[in-house]
N, C-alpha and C positions, 0 to 999 in steps of 0.2 A: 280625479279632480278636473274643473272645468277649465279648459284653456283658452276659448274662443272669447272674447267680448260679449261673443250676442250669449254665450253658454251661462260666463258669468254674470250678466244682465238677469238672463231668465232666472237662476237662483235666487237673486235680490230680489224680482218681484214674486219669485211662488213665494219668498219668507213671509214678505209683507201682505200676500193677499193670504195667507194662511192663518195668521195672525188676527187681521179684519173679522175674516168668515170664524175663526174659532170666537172672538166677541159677541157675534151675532147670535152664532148661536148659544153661548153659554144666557146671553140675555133672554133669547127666548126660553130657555128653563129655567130662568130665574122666574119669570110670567109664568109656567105653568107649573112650579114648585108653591105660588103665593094660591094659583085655584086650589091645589092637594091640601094645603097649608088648612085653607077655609073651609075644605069640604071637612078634616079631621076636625076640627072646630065645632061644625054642626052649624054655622052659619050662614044661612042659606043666602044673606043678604049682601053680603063680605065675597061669597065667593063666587055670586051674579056681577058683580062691580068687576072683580078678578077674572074672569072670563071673558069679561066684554075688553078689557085691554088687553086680554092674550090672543084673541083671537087676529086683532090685527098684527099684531108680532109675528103670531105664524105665516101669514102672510105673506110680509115683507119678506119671509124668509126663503119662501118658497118665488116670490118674486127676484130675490139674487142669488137664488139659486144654491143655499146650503142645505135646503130642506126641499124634498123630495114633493110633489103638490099632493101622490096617494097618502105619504106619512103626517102631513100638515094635516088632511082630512081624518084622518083616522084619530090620532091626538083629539081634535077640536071636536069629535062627534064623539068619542069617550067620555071627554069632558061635561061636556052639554049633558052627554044620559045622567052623569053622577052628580051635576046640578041640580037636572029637574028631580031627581026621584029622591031629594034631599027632604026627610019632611020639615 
């Protein structure tokens, strides 16, 4: 158990920063659950709309750092392929 001030300080914030970052990113798979959503659909139009707001999601994420920037890229270039090759 933490005894120090600054020990029990740190605890409180990894909770809350823990917390944040798990938001973020469950948000960001809610965005690229709605592109899978559309591509199962067969709507090619539905899930061009849905990529194009996931894509900056990923982003963000990889901009505060709960997403990896290789993993952001690989995601968003998976996506894109099973966009376009949607007939």
């Amino acid at each position: 158990m933490a005894n120090t001030p600054q020990a029990k300080k740190r605890i409180r914030r990894n909770q809350r920063r823990a917390d944040i970052n798990g938001a973020r990113v469950g948000r960001i798979r809610t965005f690229i659950k709605k592109v899978e959503a559309a591509l199962a659909s067969g709507d090619k139009a539905a899930a061009t709309t849905a990529l194009a707001a996931a894509q900056p999601e990923l982003q963000r994420g990889v901009a505060k750092g709960v997403l990896h920037k290789n993993t952001a890229s690989r995601k968003f270039s998976r996506l894109t392929k099973a966009v376009t090759t949607l007939a």
